[in-house]
C-alpha positions in Angstrom: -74.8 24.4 -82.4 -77.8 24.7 -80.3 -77.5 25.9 -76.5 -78.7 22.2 -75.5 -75.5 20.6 -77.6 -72.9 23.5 -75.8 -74.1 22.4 -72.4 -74.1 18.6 -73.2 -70.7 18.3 -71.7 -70.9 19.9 -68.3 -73.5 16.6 -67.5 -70.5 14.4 -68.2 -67.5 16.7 -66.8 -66.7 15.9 -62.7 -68.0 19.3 -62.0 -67.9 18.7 -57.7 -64.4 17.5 -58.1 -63.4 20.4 -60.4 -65.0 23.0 -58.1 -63.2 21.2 -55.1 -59.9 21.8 -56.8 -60.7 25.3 -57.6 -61.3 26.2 -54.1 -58.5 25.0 -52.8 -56.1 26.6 -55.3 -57.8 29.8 -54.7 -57.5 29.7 -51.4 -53.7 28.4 -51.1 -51.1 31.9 -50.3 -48.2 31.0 -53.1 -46.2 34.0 -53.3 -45.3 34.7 -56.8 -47.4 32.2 -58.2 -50.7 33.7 -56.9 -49.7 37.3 -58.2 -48.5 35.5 -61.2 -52.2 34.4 -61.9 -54.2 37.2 -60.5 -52.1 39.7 -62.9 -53.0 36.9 -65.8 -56.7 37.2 -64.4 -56.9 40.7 -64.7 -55.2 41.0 -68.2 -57.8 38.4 -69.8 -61.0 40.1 -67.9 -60.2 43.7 -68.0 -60.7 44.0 -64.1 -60.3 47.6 -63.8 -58.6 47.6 -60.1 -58.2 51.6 -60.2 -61.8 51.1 -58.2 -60.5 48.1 -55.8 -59.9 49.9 -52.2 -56.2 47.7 -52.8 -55.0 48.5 -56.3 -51.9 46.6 -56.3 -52.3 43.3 -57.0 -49.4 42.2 -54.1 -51.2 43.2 -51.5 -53.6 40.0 -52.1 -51.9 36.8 -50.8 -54.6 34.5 -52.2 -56.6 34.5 -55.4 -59.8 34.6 -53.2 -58.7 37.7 -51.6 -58.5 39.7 -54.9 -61.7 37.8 -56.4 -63.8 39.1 -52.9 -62.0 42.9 -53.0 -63.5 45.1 -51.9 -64.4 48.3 -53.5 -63.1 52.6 -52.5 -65.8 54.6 -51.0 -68.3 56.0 -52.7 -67.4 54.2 -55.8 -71.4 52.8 -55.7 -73.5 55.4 -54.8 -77.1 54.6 -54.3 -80.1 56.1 -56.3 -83.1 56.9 -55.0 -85.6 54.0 -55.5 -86.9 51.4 -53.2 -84.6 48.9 -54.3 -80.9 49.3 -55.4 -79.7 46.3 -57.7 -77.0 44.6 -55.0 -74.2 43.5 -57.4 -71.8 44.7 -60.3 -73.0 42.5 -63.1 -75.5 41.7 -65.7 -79.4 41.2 -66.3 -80.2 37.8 -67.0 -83.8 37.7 -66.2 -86.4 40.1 -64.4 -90.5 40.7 -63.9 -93.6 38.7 -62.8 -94.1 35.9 -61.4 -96.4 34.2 -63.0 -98.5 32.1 -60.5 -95.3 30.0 -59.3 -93.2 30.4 -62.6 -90.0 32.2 -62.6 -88.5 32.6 -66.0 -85.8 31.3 -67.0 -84.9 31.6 -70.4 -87.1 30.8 -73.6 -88.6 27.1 -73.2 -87.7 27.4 -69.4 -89.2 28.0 -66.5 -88.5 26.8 -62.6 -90.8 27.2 -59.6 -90.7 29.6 -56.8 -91.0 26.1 -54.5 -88.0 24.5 -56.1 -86.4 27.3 -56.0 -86.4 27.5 -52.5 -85.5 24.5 -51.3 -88.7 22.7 -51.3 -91.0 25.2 -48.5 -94.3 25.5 -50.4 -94.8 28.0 -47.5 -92.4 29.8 -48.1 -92.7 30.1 -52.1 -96.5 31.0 -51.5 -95.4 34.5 -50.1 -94.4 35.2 -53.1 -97.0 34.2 -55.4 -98.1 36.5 -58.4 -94.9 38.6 -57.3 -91.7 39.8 -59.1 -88.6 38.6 -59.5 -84.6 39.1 -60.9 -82.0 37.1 -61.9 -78.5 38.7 -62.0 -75.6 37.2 -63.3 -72.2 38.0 -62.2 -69.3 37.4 -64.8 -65.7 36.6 -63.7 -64.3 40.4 -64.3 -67.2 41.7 -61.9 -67.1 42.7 -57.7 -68.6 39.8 -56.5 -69.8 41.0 -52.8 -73.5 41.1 -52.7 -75.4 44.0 -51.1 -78.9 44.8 -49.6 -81.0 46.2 -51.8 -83.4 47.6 -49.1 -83.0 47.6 -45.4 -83.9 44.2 -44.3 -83.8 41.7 -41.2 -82.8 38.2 -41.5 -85.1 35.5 -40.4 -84.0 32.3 -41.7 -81.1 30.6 -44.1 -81.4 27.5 -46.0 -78.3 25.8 -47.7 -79.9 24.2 -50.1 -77.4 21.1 -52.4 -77.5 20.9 -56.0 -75.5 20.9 -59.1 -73.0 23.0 -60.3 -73.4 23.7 -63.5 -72.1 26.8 -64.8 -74.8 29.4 -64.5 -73.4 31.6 -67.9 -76.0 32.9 -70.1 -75.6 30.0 -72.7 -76.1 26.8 -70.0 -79.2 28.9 -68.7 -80.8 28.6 -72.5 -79.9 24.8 -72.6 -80.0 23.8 -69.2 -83.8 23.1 -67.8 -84.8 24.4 -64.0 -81.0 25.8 -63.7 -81.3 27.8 -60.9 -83.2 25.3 -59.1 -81.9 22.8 -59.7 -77.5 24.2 -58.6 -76.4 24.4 -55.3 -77.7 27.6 -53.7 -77.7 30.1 -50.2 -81.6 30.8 -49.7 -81.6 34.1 -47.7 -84.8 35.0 -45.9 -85.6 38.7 -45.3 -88.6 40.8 -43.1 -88.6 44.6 -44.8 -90.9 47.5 -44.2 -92.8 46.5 -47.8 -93.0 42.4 -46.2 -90.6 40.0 -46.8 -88.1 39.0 -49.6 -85.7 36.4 -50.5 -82.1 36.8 -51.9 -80.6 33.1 -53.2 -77.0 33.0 -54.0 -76.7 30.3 -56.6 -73.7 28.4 -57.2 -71.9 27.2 -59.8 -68.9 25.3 -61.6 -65.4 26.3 -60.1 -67.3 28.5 -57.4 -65.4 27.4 -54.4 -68.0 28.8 -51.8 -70.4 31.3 -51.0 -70.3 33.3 -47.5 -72.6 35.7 -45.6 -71.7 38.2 -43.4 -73.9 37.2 -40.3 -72.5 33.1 -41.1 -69.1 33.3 -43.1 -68.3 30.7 -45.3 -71.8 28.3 -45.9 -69.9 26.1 -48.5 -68.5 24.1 -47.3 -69.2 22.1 -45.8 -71.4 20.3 -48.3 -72.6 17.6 -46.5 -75.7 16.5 -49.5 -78.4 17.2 -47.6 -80.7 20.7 -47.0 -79.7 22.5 -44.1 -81.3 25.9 -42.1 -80.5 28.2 -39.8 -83.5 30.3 -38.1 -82.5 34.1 -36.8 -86.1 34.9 -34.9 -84.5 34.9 -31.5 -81.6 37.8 -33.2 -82.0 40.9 -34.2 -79.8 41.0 -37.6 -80.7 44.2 -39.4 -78.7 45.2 -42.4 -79.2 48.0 -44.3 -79.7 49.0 -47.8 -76.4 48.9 -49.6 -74.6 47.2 -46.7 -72.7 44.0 -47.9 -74.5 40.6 -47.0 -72.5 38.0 -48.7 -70.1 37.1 -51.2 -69.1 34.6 -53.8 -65.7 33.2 -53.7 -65.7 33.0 -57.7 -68.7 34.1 -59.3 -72.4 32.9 -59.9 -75.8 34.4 -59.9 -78.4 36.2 -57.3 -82.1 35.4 -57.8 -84.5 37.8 -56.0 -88.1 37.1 -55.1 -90.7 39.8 -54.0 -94.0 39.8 -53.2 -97.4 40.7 -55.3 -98.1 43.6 -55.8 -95.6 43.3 -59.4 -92.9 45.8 -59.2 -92.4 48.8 -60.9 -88.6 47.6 -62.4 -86.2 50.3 -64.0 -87.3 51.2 -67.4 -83.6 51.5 -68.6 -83.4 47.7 -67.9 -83.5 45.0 -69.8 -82.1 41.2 -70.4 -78.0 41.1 -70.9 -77.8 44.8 -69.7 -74.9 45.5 -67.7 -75.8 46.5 -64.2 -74.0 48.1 -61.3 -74.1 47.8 -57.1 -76.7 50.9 -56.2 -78.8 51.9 -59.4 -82.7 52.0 -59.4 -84.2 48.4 -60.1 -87.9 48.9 -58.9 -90.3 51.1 -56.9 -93.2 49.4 -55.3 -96.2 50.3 -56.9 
């Protein structure tokens, strides 16, 4: 079957009413019933919870507590490169960007405008520049860290799909990251600025920052921003910045000159919070 046939479905299946059901049974406290699933969850996954700073499953009166748990010190230390990779995942896509093309997958790309929410200005920053796609799968920690110091400037919720952002839908489905609901995170560093997008997807309930708190939702169908210029909110490299209440992706965009990325990487690589991903060059 061809990646275009598997994903064939998801444009028929009520995928906002199944992520608003999702949400709210992973945010409901039930007891029993919620350790009943989270000890289900970790069985199927293989969540290893010897590294969650709160082993025992118990202690987590929702499913949404254990999904966003957070990890013991020092379990992620970080490497010595310019930028750390900010989640426990895998590689879906990384390098150039060509012109305004962001790759996608083979047969697809998306553009650095769309990407974005629609601010060509924006997008032209980061013309010619680099760029990674991470996916997180259900198993992994799913708060999302800096990978270099940085100060926010700006926040655009921008609504979409929500297909499911799995390595199979992004063969077979065209512009997928562009085209899902997504947190557009603006960033000032020392090396200029860079954008972090937290991409939704089917089931994912919501996606929070730390400066905000929960973005979605509400999801109200139309684009909305937040501007920081008159704040001062500096967060440093390896610092939590947000989180997704069941998993999704992280797009990064940097600008020209290309990035030197971690030679050990590689597309479907596993990756962890605080390894090298790039020097500048």
């Amino acid at each position: 079957m061809s990646d275009r046939s598997a994903v064939l479905p998801q444009y028929l299946f009520p995928k906002q009413a199944l992520t608003n059901f999702a949400g709210w049974v992973a945010g409901k406290e039930r007891g029993a019933v919620t350790t009943w699933i989270i000890r289900r969850f970790v069985a199927k996954y293989n969540v290893d919870m010897g590294e969650a700073l709160e082993s025992d499953i118990h202690h987590y009166k929702s499913f949404n507590q254990f999904f966003t748990r957070a990890l013991k010190p020092g379990m992620r230390p970080l490497a010595q490169a310019d930028l750390v990779c900010p989640v426990d995942g895998a590689i879906s896509q990384f390098g150039a960007i060509e012109g305004d093309q962001i790759f996608q997958a083979k047969g697809h790309n998306y553009t650095t405008t769309a990407l974005v929410g629609g601010d060509a200005a924006l997008a032209a920053k980061f013309a010619h520049g680099s760029f990674a796609t991470l996916y997180l799968s259900p198993k992994d920690y799913h708060r999302i860290h800096m990978p270099c110091d940085g100060r926010l400037v700006r926040m655009i919720h921008v609504p979409g799909d929500l297909f499911s952002v799995n390595p199979t839908t992004a063969r077979g489905v065209p512009g997928l990251f562009a085209r899902n609901e997504r947190v557009v995170c603006v960033f000032e560093s020392a090396n200029g600025p860079f954008v972090l997008v937290l991409v939704g997807a089917t089931i994912v309930g919501s996606m929070a920052t730390v400066w905000h708190g929960v973005v979605n939702p509400p999801r109200v169908g139309e684009l909305r921003e937040w501007h920081y210029n008159d704040q001062q909110i500096d967060i440093k490299k390896g610092d939590e910045m947000g989180r997704f209440l069941l998993g999704s992706t992280v797009v990064m965009l940097f600008p020209a000159p290309a990035l030197a990325f971690n030679p050990d990487w590689s597309p479907t690589r596993a990756i962890r919070l605080g390894e090298a991903m790039a020097n500048y060059a």
